[in-house]
C-alpha positions as CSV (number, residue, x, y, z in Angstrom):
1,X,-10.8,3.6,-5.0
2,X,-12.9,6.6,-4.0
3,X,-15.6,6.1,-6.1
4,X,-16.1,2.8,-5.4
5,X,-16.4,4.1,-1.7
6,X,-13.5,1.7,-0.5
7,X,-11.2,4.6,1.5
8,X,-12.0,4.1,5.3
9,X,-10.4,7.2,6.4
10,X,-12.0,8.3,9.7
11,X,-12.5,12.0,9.8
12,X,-10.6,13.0,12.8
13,X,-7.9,12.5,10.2
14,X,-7.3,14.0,6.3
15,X,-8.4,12.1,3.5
16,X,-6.2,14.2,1.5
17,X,-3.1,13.2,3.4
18,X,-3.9,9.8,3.6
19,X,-4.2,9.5,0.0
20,X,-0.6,11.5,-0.3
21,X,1.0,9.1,2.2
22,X,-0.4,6.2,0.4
23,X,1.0,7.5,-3.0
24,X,4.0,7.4,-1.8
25,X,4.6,4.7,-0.3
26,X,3.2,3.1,-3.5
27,X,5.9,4.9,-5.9
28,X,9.0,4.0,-2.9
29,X,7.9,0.3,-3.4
30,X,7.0,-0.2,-7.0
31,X,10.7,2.3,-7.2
32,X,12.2,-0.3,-5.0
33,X,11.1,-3.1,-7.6
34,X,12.8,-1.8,-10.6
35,X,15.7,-3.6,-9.9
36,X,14.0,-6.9,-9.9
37,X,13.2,-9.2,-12.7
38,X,9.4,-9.3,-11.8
39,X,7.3,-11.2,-14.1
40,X,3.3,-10.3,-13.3
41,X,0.8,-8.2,-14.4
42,X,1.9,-4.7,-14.0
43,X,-2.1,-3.9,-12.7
44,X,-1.9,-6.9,-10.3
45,X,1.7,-5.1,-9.3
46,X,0.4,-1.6,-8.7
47,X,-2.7,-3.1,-6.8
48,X,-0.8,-4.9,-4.9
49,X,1.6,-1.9,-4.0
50,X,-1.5,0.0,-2.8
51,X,-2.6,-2.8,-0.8
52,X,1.0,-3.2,1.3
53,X,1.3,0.7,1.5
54,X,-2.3,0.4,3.3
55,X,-0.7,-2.0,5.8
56,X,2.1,-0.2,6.7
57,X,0.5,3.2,7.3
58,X,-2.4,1.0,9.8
59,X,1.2,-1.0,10.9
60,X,2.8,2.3,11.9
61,X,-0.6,3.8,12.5
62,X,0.1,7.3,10.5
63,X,-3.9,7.7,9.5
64,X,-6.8,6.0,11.8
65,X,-8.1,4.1,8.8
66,X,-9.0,0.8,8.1
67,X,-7.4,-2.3,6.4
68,X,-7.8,-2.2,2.8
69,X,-8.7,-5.7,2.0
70,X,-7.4,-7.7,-0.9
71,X,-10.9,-8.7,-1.8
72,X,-11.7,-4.7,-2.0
73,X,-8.3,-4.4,-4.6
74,X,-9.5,-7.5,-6.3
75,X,-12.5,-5.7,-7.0
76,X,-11.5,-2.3,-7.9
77,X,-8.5,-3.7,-10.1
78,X,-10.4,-5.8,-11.6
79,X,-8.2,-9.0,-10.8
80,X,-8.7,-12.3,-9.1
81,X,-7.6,-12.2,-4.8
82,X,-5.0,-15.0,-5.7
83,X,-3.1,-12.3,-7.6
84,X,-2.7,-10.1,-4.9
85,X,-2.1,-12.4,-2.7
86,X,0.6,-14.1,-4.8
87,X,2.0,-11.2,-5.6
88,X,2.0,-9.4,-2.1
89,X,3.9,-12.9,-0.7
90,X,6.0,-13.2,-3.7
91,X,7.1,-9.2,-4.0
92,X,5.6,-7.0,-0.9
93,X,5.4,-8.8,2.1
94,X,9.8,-8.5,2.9
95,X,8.5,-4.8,2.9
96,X,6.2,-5.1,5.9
97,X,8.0,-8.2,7.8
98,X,11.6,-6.6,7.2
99,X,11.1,-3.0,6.6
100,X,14.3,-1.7,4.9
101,X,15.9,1.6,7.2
102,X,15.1,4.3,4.0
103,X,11.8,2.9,4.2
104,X,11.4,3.2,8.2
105,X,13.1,6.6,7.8
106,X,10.4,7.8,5.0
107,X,7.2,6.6,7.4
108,X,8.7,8.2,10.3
109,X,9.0,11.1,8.2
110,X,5.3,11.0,7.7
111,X,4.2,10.4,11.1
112,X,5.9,13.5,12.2
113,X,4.1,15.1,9.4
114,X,0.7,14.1,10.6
């Protein structure tokens, strides 16, 4: 994502962190999907894990960064916008409308840290 120039991280905060807090949340969620029989492209999955870890750190407001758009994923993954979209409503999107407690717990967790 870097290279491509698509991390809007202001300065005030750390790029580095940012990019830690985004990993994982990225790992808790694609962790939290093992369980599921999920039937996409495992790129288009990861991508899309990315993408819904971006919202809720701008949702919770951990980093001052921007929304990662799914036109920007699309791009750097290399897949079509429908995918992430289908795939965010169809997998991620529970995450962000419903957050489960272990997953509240772990952004409060980072908050605190920043």
């Amino acid at each position: 994502l870097e290279d491509r120039g698509l991390i809007f991280v202001n300065p005030i905060s750390k790029k580095v962190d940012y990019k830690r807090s985004l990993i994982l949340l990225s790992s808790y969620l694609l962790n939290k999907l093992k369980d599921k029989n999920v039937s996409s492209n495992p790129r288009g999955i990861a991508a899309c894990s990315i993408y819904t870890s971006n919202i809720l750190i701008t949702k919770y407001k951990i980093f001052k960064c921007k929304r990662l758009t799914q036109k920007h994923l699309a791009i750097v993954s290399n897949l079509a916008e429908y995918t992430i979209r289908e795939n965010y409503e169809k997998y991620f999107s529970n995450f962000v409308r419903n957050p489960p407690e272990d997953l509240l717990l772990h952004l409060s967790l980072l908050l605190s840290q920043n």
